[in-house]
Backbone bond lengths (Angstrom), bond angles and torsions (degrees), N, CA, C in turn:
res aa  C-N    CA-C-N  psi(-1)  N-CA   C-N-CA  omega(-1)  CA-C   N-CA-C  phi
1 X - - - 1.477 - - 1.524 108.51 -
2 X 1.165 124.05 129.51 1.757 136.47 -160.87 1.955 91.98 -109.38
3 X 1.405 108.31 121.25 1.103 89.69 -178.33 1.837 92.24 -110.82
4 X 1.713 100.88 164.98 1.768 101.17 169.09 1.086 114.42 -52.72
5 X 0.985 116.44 152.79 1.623 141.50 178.01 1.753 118.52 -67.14
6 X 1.776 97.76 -37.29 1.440 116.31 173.35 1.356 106.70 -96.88
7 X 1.406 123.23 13.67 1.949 100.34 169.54 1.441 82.18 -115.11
8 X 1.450 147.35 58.89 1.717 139.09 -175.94 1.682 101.96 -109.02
9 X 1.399 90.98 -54.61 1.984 105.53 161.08 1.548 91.74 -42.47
10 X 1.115 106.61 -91.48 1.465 101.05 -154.84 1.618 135.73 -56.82
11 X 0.832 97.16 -22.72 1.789 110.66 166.34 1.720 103.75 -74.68
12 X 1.742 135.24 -33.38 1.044 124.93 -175.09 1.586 112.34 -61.21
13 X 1.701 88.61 -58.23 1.628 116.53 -173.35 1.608 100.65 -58.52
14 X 1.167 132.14 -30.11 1.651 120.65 160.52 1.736 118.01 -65.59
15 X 1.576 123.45 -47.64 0.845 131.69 -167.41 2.003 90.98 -58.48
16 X 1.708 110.54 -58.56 1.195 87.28 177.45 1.558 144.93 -56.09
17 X 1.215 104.35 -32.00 1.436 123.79 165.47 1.851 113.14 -41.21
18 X 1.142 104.60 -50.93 1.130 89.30 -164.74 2.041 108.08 -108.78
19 X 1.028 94.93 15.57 1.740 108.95 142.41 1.547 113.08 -83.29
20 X 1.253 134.15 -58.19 1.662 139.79 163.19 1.796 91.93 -17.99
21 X 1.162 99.15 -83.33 1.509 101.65 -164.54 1.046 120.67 -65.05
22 X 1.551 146.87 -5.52 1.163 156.37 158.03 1.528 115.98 -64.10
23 X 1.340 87.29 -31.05 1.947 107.60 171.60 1.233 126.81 -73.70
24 X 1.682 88.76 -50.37 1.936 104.18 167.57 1.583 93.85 -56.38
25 X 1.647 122.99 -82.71 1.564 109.32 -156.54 1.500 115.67 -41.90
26 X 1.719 116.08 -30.58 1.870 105.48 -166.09 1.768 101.07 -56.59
27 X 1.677 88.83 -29.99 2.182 109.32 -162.90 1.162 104.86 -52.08
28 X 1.013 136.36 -33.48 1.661 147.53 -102.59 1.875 95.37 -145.25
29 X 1.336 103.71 -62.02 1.764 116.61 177.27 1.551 92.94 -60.36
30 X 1.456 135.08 -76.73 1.756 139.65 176.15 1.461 92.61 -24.68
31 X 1.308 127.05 -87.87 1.390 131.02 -159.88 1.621 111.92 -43.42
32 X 0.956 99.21 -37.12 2.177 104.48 -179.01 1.454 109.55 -84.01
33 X 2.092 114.05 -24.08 1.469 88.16 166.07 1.230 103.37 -106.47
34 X 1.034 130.00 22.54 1.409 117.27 166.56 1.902 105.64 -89.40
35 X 1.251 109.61 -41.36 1.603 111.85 173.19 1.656 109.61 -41.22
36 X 1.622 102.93 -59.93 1.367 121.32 -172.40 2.064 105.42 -45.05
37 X 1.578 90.81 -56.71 1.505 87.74 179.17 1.649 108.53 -59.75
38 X 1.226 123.75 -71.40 1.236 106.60 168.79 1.725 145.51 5.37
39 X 1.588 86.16 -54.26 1.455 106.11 -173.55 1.879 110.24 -80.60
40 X 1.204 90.59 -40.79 1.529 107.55 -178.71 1.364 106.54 -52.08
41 X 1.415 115.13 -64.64 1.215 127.81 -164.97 1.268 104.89 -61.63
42 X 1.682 143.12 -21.80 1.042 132.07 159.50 1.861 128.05 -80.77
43 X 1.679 97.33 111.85 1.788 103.57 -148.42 2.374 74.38 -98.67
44 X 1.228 83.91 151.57 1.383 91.44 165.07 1.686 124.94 -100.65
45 X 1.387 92.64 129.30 1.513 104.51 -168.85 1.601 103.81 -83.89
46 X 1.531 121.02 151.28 1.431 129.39 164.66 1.472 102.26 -98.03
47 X 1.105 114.46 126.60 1.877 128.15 154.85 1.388 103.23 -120.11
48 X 1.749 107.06 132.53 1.160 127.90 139.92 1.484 149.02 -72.29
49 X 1.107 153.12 76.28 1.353 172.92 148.30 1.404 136.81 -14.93
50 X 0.743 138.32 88.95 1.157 146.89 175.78 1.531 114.94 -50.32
51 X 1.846 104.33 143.71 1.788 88.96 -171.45 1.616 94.00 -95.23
52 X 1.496 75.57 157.50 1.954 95.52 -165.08 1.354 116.54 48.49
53 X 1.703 131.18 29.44 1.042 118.34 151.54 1.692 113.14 -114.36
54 X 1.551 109.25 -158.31 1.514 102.45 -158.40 1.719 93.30 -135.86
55 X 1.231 107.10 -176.12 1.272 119.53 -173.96 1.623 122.31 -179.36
56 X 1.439 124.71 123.90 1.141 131.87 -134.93 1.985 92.56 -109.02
57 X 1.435 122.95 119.40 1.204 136.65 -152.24 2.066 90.35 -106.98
58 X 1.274 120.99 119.00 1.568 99.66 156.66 1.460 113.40 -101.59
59 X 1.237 124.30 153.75 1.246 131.63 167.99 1.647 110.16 -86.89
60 X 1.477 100.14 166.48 1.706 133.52 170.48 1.285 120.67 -99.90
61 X 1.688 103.14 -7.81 1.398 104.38 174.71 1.154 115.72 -178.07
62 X 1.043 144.35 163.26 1.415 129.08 156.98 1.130 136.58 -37.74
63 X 1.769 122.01 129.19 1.176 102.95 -161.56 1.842 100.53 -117.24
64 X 1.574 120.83 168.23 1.168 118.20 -155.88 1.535 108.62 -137.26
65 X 1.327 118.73 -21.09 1.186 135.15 178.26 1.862 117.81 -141.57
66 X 1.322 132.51 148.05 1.542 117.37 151.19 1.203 94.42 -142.28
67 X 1.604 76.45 148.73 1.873 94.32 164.71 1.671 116.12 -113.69
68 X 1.101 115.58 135.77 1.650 126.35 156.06 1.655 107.75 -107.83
69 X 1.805 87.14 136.77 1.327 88.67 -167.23 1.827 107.28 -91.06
70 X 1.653 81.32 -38.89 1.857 76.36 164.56 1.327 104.51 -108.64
71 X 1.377 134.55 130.12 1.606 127.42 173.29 1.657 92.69 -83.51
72 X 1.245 127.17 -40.92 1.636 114.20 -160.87 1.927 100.98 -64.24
73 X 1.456 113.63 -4.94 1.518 96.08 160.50 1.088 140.83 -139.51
74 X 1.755 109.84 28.63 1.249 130.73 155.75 1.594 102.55 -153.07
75 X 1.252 127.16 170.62 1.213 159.49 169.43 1.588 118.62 -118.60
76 X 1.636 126.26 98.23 1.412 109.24 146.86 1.523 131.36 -99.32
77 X 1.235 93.93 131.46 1.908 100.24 169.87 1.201 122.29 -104.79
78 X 1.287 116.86 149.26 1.869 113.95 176.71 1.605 110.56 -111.66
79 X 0.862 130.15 146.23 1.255 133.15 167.25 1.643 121.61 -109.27
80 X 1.821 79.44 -25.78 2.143 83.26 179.77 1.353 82.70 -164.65
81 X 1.972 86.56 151.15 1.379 91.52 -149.95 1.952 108.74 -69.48
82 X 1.211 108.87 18.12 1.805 117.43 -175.89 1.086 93.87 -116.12
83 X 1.030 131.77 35.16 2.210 117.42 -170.93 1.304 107.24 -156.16
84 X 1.541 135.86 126.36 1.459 120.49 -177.24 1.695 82.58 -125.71
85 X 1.571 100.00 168.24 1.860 99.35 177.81 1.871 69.57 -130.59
86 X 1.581 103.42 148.45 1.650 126.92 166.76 1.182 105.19 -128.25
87 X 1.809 121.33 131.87 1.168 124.50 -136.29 1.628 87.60 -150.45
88 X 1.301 113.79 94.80 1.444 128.81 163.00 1.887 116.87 -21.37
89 X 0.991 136.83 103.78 1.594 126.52 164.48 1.177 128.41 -83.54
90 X 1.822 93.24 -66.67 1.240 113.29 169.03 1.755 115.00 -165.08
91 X 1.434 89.27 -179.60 1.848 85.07 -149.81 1.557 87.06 -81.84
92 X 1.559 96.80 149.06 1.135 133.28 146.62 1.391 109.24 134.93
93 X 1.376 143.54 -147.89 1.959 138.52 -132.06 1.578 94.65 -126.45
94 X 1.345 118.13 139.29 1.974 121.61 133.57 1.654 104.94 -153.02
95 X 1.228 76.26 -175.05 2.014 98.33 -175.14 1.702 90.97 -86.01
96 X 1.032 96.61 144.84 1.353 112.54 139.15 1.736 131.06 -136.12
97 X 1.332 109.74 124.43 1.536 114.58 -168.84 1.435 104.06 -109.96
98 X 1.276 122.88 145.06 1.487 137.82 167.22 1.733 107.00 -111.31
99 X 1.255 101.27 163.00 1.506 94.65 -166.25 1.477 94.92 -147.52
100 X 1.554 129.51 166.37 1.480 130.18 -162.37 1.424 92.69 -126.22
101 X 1.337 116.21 -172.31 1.440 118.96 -172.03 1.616 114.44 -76.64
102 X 1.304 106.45 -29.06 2.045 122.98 -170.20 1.875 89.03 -91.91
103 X 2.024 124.17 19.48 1.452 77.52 171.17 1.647 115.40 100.24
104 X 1.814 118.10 -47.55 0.807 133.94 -162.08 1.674 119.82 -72.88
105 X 1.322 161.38 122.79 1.047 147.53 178.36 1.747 125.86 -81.02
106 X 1.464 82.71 130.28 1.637 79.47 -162.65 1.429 107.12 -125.49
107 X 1.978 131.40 1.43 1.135 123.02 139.07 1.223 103.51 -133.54
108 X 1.477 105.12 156.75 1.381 120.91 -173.81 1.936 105.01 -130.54
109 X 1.679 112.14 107.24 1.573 94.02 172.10 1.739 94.26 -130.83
110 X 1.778 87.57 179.44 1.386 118.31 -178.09 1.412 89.17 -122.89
111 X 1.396 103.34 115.81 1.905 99.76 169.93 1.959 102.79 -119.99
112 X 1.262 92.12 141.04 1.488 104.31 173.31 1.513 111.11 -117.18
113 X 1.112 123.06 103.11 1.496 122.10 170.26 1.666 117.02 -91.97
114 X 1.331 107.91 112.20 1.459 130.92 -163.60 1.417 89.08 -113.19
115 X 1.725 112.92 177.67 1.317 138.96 173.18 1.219 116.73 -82.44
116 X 1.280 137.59 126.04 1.345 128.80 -166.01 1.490 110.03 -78.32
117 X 1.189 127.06 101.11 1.831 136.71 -171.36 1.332 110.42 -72.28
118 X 1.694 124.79 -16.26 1.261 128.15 174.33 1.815 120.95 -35.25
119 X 1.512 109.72 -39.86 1.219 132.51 -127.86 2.279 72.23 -110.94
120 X 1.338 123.23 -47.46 1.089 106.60 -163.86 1.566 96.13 -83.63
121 X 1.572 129.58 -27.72 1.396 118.67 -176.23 1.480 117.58 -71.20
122 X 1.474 116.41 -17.13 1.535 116.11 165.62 1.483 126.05 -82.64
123 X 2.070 114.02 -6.43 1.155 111.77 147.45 1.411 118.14 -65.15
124 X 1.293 113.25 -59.37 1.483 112.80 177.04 1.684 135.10 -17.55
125 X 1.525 75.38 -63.15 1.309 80.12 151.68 1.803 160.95 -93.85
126 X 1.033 84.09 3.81 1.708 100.06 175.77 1.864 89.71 -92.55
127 X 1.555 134.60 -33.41 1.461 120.68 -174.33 1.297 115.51 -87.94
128 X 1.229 112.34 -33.86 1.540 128.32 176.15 1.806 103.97 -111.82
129 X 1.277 95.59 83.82 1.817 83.43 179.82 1.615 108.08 -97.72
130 X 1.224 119.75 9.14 1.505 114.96 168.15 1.281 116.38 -83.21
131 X 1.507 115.70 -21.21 1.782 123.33 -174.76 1.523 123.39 -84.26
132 X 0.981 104.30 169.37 1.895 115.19 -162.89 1.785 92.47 -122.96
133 X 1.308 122.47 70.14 1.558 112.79 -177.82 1.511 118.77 -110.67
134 X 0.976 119.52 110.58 1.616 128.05 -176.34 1.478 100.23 -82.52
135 X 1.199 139.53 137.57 1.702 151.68 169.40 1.367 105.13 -120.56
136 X 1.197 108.41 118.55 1.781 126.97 172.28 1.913 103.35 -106.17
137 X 0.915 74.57 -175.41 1.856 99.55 164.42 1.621 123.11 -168.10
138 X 1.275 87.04 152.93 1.765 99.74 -156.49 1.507 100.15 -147.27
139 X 1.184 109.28 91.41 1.742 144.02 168.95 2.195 87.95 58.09
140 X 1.145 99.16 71.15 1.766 127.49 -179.20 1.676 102.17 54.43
141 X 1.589 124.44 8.90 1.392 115.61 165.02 1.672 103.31 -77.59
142 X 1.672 87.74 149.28 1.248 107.96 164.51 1.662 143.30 -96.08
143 X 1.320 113.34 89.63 1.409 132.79 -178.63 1.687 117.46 -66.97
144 X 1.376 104.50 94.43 1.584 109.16 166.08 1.277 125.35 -90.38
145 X 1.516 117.24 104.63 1.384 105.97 -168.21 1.838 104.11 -123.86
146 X 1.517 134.43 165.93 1.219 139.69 -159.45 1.317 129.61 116.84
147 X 1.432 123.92 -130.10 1.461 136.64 -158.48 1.347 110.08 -143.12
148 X 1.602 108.69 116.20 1.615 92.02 149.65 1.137 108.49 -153.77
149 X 1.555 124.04 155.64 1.482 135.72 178.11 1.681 126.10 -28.14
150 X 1.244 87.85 -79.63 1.991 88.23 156.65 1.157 134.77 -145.82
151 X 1.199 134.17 -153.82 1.250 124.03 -154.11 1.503 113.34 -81.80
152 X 1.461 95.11 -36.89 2.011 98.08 169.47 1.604 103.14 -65.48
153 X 1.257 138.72 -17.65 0.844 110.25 162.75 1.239 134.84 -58.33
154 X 1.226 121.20 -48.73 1.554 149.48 166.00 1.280 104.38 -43.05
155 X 1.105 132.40 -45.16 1.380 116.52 -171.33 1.754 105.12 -94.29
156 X 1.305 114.29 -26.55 1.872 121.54 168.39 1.858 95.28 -52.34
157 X 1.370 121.74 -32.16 1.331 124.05 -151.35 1.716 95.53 -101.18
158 X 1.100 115.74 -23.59 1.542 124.68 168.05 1.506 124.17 -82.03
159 X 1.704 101.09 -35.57 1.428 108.41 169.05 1.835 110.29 -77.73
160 X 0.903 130.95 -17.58 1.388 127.09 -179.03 1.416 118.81 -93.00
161 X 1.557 122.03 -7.25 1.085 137.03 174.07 1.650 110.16 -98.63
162 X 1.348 101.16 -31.23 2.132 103.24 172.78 1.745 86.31 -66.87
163 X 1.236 122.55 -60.31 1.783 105.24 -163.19 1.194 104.59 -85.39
164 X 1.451 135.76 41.76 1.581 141.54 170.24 1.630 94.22 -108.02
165 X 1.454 119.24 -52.86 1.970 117.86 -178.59 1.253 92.58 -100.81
166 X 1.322 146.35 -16.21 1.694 111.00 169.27 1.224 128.96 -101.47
167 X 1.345 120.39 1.82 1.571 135.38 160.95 1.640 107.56 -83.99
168 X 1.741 101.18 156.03 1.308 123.92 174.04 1.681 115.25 67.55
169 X 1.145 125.18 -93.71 1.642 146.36 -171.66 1.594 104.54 -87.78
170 X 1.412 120.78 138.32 1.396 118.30 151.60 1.293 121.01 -55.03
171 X 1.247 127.44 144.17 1.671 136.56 157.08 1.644 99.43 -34.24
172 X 1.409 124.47 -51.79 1.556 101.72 -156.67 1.528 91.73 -104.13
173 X 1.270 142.62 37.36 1.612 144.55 160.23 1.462 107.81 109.12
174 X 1.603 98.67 179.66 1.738 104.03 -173.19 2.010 129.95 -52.41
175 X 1.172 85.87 109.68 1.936 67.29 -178.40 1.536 107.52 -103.21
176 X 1.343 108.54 155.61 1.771 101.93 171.47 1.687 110.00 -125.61
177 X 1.138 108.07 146.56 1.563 91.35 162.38 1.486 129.43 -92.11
178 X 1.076 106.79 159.91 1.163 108.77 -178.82 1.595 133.77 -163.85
179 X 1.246 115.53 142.65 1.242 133.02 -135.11 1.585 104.96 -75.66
180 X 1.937 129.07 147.85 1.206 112.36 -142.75 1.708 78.28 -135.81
181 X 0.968 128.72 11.86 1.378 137.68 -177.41 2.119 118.16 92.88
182 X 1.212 94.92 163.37 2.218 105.80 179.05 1.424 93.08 -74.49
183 X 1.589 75.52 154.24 1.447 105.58 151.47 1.692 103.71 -100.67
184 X 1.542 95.26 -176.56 1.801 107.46 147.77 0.995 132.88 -50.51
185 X 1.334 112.26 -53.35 2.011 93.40 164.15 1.242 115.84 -98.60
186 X 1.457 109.94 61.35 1.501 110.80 148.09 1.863 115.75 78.87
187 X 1.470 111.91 1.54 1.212 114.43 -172.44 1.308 111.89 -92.50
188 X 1.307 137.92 173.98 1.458 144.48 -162.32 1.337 98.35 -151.05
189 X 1.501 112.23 111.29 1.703 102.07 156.50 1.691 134.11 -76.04
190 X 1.312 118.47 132.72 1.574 116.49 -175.63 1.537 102.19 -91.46
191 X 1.734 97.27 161.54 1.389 96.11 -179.15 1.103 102.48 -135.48
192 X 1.070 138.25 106.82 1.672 144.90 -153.95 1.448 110.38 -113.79
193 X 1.428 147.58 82.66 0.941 141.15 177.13 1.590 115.35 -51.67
194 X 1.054 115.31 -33.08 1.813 130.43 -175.15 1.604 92.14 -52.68
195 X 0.887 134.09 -9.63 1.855 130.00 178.27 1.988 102.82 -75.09
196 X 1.160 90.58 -30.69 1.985 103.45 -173.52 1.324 112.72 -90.12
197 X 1.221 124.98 -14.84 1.087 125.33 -179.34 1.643 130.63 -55.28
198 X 1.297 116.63 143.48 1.300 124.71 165.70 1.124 132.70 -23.53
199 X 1.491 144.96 125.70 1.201 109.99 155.27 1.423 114.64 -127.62
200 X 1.705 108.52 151.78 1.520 119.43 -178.07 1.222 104.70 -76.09
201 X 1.831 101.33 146.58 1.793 123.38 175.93 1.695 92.90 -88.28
202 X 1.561 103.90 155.76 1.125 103.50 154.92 1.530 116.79 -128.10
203 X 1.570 120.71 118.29 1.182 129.71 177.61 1.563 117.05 -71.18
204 X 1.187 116.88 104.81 1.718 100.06 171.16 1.382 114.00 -114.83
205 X 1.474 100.86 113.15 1.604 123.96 174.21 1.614 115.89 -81.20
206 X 1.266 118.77 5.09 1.281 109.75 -158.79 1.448 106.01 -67.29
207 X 1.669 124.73 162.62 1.065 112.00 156.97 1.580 111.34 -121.56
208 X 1.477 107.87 153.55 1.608 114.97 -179.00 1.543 117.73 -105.78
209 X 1.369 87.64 106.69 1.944 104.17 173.62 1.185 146.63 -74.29
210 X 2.154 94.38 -11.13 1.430 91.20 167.67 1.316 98.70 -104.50
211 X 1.518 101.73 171.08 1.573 132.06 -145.92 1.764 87.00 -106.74
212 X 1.722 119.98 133.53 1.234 120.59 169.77 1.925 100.46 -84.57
213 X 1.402 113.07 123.29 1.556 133.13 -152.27 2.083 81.39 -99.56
214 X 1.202 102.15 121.76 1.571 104.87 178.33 1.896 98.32 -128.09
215 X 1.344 105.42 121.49 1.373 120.25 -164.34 1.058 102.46 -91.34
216 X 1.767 159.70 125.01 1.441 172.52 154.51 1.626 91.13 -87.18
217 X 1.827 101.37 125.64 1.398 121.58 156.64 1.692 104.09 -110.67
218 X 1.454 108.01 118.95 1.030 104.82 -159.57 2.233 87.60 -130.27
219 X 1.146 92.95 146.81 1.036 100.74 -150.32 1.847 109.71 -137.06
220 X 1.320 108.54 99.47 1.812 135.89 -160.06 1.520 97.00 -90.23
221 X 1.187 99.87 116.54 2.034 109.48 -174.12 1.850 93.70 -123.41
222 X 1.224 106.02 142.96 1.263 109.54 -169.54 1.528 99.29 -126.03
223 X 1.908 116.71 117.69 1.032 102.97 -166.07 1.732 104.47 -113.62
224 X 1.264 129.99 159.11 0.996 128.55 -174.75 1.414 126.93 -67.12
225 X 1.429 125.95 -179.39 1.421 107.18 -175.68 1.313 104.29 -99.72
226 X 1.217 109.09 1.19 1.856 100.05 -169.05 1.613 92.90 -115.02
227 X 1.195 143.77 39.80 1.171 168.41 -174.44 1.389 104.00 -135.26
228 X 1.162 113.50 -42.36 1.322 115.13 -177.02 1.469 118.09 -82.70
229 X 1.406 119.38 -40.79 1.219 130.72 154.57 1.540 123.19 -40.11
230 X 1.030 108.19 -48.74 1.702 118.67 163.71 1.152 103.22 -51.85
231 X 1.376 110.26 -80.47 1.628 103.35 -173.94 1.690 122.65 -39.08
232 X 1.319 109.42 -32.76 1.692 102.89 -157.24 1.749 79.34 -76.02
């Protein structure tokens, strides 16, 4: 088959054309699974938090952006672009996302900022030092679970955990009052949010292993036989 001489341009300049775009789609498919892997490969981590304490984050790479999803219950700061500080507010859950220079995500967490229980299980034990008591928390309730001698223990171990969440700080973070302006005679109204506040349950699971010891004086009278004769 002899083709014209003047359709040679044009059959080339197509042939190239549609190599271009064969190039774009391979470009285009690479770039989306490489995104995809990207994305995959970032698994989301859980950290736990302490309220009003901090916690030191390393990066995988440089980071270029973050997001907090709730700021009113954590704070991140960077100092370098591999280093985040996470900064307890107040209790309860958000995302936090880090982001790379292309856009790309390169950490992914779930942070829960809880009450730090450290501080009530080393009462426990300095008041009750015979007991075995583990303290959890469960959405800022307080879970006492373990061992103790007896029942006053259990309840010494229940009473020290009500003034562990209802002393000092609100359940849902720091409140202050503050002043809303005078009257005429000189008075100032306060505005105390700490009146609304939350309050923590306390669950006590403990169980008690020692045995209440009940002493019988029992008392063997020996009666005669001619006593007995009477009687019958």
């Amino acid at each position: 088959m002899r083709l014209n001489g003047k359709l040679l341009p044009f059959l080339a300049a197509a042939a190239i054309s549609l190599l271009l775009i064969g190039t774009n789609a391979s470009g285009l498919a690479e770039a989306k699974a490489a995104s995809a892997g990207v994305l995959a490969s970032v698994a989301t981590q859980r950290v736990k938090l302490g309220l009003n304490k901090s916690v030191v984050i390393d990066l995988p790479s440089d980071a270029y952006d973050i997001l907090v999803a709730n700021p009113a219950v954590a704070d991140a700061v960077t100092r370098t672009a591999r280093r985040i500080y996470l900064f307890g507010k107040a209790v309860g859950e958000t995302n936090i996302f880090v982001f790379g220079p292309n856009g790309e995500q390169i950490v992914s967490l779930d942070l829960a900022v809880e009450r730090d229980v450290a501080g009530l299980e080393d009462y426990l034990k300095r008041f009750i030092p015979s007991s075995q008591i583990k303290v959890e928390l469960l959405n800022d309730n307080v879970v006492l679970t373990g061992t103790v001698d007896t029942p006053l223990d259990a309840k010494r171990a229940g009473d020290l955990a009500t003034i562990f969440v209802s002393g000092g700080e609100a359940t849902t973070g720091q409140y202050s009052q503050t002043a809303a302006g005078g009257s005429v005679n000189g008075g100032v109204d306060i505005n105390n949010p700490d009146q609304e506040r939350r309050v923590s349950k306390i669950v006590n699971l403990l169980q008690i292993i020692g045995d209440d010891q009940v002493t019988l004086k029992v008392t063997v009278a020996e009666v005669s036989r001619s006593v007995m004769k009477q009687l019958g």
